[in-house]
C-alpha positions as CSV (number, residue, x, y, z in Angstrom):
1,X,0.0,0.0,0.0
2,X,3.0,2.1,0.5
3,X,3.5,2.0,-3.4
4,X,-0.1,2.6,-4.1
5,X,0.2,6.0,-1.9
6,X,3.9,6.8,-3.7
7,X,2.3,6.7,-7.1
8,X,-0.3,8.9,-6.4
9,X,1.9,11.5,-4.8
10,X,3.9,11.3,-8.3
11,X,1.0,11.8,-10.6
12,X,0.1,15.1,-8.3
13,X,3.1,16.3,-9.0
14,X,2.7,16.7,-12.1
15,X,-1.0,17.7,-12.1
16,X,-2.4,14.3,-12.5
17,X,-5.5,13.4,-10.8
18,X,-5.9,9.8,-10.4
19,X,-8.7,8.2,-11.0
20,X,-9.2,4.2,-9.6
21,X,-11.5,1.5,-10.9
22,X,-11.5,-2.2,-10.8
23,X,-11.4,-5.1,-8.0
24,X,-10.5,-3.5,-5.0
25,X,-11.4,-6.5,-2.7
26,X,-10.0,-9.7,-4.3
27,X,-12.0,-12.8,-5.5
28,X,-10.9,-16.3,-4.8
29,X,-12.7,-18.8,-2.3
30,X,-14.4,-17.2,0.5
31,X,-13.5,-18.4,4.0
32,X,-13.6,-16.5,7.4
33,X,-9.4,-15.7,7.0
34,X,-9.6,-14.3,3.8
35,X,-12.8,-12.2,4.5
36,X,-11.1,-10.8,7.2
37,X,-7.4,-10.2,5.3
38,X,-10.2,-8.2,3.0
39,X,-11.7,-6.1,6.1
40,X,-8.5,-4.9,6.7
41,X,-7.0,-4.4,3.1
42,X,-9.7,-2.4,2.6
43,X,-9.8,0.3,5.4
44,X,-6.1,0.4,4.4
45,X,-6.9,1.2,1.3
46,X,-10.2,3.6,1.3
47,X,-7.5,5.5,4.2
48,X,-5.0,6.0,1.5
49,X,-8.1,7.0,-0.6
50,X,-8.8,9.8,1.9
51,X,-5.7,10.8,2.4
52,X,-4.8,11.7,-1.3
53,X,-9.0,12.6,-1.4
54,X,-7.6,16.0,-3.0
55,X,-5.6,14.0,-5.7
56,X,-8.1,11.3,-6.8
57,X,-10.9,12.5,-9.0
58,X,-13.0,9.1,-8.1
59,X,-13.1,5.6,-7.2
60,X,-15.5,3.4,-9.2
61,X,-16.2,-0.4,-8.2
62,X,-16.6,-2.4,-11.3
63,X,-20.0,-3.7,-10.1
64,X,-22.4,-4.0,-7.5
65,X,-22.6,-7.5,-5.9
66,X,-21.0,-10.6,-6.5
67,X,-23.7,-12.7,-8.3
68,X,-22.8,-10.8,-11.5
69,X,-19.1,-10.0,-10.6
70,X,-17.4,-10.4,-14.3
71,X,-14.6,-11.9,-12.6
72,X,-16.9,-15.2,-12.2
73,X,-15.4,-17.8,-14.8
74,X,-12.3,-15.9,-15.0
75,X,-9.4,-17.1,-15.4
76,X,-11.1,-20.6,-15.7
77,X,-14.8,-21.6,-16.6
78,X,-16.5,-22.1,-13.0
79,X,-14.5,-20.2,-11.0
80,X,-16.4,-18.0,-8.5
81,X,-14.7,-14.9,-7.6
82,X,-15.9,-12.9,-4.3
83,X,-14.4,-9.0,-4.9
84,X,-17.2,-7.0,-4.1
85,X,-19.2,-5.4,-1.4
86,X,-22.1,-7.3,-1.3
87,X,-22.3,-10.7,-1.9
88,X,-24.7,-13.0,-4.4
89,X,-27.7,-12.3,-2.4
90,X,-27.0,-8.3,-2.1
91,X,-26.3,-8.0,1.4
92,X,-23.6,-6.4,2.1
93,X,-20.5,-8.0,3.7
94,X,-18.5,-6.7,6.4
95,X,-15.9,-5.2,4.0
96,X,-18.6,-2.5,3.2
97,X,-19.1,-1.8,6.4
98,X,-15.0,-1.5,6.9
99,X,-15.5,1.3,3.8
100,X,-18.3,2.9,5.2
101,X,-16.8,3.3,9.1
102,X,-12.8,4.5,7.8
103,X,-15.0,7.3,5.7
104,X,-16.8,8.1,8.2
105,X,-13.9,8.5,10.6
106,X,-12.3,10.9,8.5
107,X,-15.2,13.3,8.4
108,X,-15.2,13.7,12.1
């Protein structure tokens, strides 16, 4: 994360403004350790967000839930990939929650 936070200090530099999109919370199989791992990758990572909030012009997910995630059969027919915020049955998994409390701790 200490990359990710470098990089966009060198594109504002410059004038940049970064913009981020894609699978922020990785797929693979779902288990209590690697939910977890994701909890805390990403309050790491919406901090950084904040942090550089004047150099990022947005952060898009690339979908809603993971029922339709288009990382399912990817890189192999039948693979089931778990990166988003709410899962196959659109409830929302603790990970959002993560997202929602380290934003809201920085507008305090």
């Amino acid at each position: 994360m200490v990359a990710l936070a470098g990089n966009i200090n060198c594109f504002s530099e410059v004038a940049l403004k970064d913009a981020f999109a894609g699978k922020f919370l990785i797929g693979g199989a779902l288990n209590d350790d690697v939910a977890s791992g994701r909890d805390a990758g990403a309050a790491e990572l919406f901090s950084i967000f904040l942090e550089h909030k004047t150099d990022i012009s947005r952060v898009t997910f690339r979908g809603v839930y993971d029922k339709i995630s288009w990382l399912n059969n990817r890189p192999v027919r039948w693979c089931t990939s778990y990166p988003l915020l709410f899962d196959r049955n659109y409830q929302p998994k603790p990970a959002f929650d993560t997202v929602i409390k380290t934003t809201q701790l920085e507008a305090k």
